[in-house]
VMD Tcl script that draws the C-alpha trace (Angstrom):
set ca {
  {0.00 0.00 0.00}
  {1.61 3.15 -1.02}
  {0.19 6.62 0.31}
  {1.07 9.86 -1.49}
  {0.95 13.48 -0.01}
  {1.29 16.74 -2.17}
  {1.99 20.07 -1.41}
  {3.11 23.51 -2.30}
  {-0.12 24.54 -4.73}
  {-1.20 28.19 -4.44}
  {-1.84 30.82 -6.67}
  {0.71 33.06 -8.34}
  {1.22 35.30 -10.79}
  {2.34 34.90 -14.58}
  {6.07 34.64 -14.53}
  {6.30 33.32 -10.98}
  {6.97 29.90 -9.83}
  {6.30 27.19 -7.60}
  {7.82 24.04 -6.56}
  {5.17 21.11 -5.54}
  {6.35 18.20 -3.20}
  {4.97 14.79 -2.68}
  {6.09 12.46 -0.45}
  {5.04 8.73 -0.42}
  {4.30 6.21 2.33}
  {4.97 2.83 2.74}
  {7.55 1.34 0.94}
  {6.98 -0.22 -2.63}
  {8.97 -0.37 -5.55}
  {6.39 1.61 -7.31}
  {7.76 4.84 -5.24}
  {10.80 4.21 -7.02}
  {9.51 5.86 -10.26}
  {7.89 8.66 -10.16}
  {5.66 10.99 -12.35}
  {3.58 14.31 -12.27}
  {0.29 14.79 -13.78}
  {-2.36 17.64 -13.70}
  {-6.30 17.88 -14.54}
  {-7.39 21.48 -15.47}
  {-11.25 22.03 -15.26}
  {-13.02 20.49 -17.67}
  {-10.17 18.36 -19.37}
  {-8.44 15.21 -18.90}
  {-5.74 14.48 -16.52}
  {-2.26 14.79 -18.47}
  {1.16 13.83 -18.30}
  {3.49 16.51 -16.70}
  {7.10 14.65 -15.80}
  {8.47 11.72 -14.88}
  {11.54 10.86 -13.02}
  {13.65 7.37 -12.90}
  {15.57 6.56 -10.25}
  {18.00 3.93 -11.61}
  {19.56 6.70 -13.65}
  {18.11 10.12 -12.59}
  {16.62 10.63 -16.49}
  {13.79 12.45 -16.52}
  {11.03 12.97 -19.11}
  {8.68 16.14 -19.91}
  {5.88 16.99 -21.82}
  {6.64 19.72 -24.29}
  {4.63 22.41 -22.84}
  {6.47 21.90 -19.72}
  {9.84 21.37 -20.96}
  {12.08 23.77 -19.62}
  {10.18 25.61 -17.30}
  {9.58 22.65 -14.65}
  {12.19 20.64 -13.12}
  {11.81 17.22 -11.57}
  {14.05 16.06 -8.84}
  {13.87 13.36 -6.45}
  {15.01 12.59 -2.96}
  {15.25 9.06 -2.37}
  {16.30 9.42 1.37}
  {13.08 11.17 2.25}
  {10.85 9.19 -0.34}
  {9.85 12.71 -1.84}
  {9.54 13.64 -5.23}
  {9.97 17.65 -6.55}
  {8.34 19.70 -9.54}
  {9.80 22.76 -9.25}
  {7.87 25.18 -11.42}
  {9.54 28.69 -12.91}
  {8.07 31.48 -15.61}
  {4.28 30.38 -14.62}
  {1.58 31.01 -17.08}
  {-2.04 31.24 -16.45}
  {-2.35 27.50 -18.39}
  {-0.29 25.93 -15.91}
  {-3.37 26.49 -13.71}
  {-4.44 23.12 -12.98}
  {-4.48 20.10 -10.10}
  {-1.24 18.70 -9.73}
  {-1.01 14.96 -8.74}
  {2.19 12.57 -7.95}
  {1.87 9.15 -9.56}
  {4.56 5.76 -9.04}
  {4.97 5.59 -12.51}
  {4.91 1.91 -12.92}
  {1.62 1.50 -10.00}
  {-1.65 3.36 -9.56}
  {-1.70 5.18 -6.75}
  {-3.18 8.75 -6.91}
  {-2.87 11.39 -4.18}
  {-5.34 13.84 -3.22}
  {-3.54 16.48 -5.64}
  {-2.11 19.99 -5.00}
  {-4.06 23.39 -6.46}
  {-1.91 25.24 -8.86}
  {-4.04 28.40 -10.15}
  {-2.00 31.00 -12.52}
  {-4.28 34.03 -13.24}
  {-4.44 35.51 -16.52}
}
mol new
graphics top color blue
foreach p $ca { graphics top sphere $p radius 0.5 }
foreach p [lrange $ca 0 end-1] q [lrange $ca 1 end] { graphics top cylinder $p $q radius 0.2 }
display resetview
């Protein structure tokens, strides 16, 4: 069983940035992996970043890509998204997903307004 918390959501302006934190209980070798994902109103959840930690590669999708950052600290079981130069269609739920398991957390309000 595999429990994930997020954190760091607010609201910001365009230009700003965030960084988002989610740390996950009970140990699993689906915590090993992890990803980002986000649901705006009224669309589907989407892919946001992934991390691997056999080799530290990460993965973004291109309206992310440079502009977030994922990092990972294996010693606290906590996965980053640091967010920079915000824009109002970054506003969205942010959720932390084992990339390989499906285990959702309760998600993290990111709001950008325009």
């Amino acid at each position: 069983q595999v429990q994930l918390v997020e954190s760091g959501g607010g609201s910001v302006q365009a230009g700003g940035s965030l960084r988002l934190s989610c740390v996950a209980y009970g140990y699993s070798y689906c915590t090993y992996d992890m990803s980002w994902y986000r649901q705006a109103p009224g669309k589907e959840r989407e892919f946001v970043s992934a991390i691997d930690s056999s080799d530290g590669s990460t993965s973004y999708a291109d309206s992310v890509k440079g502009r977030f950052t994922i990092s990972k600290d294996n010693a606290k079981s906590t996965v980053y998204l640091q967010m920079n130069s915000l824009k109002p269609e970054d506003t969205a739920m942010y959720y932390c997903k084992p990339t390989l398991c499906e285990y959702w957390g309760q998600g993290t309000q990111v709001t950008v307004p325009s």
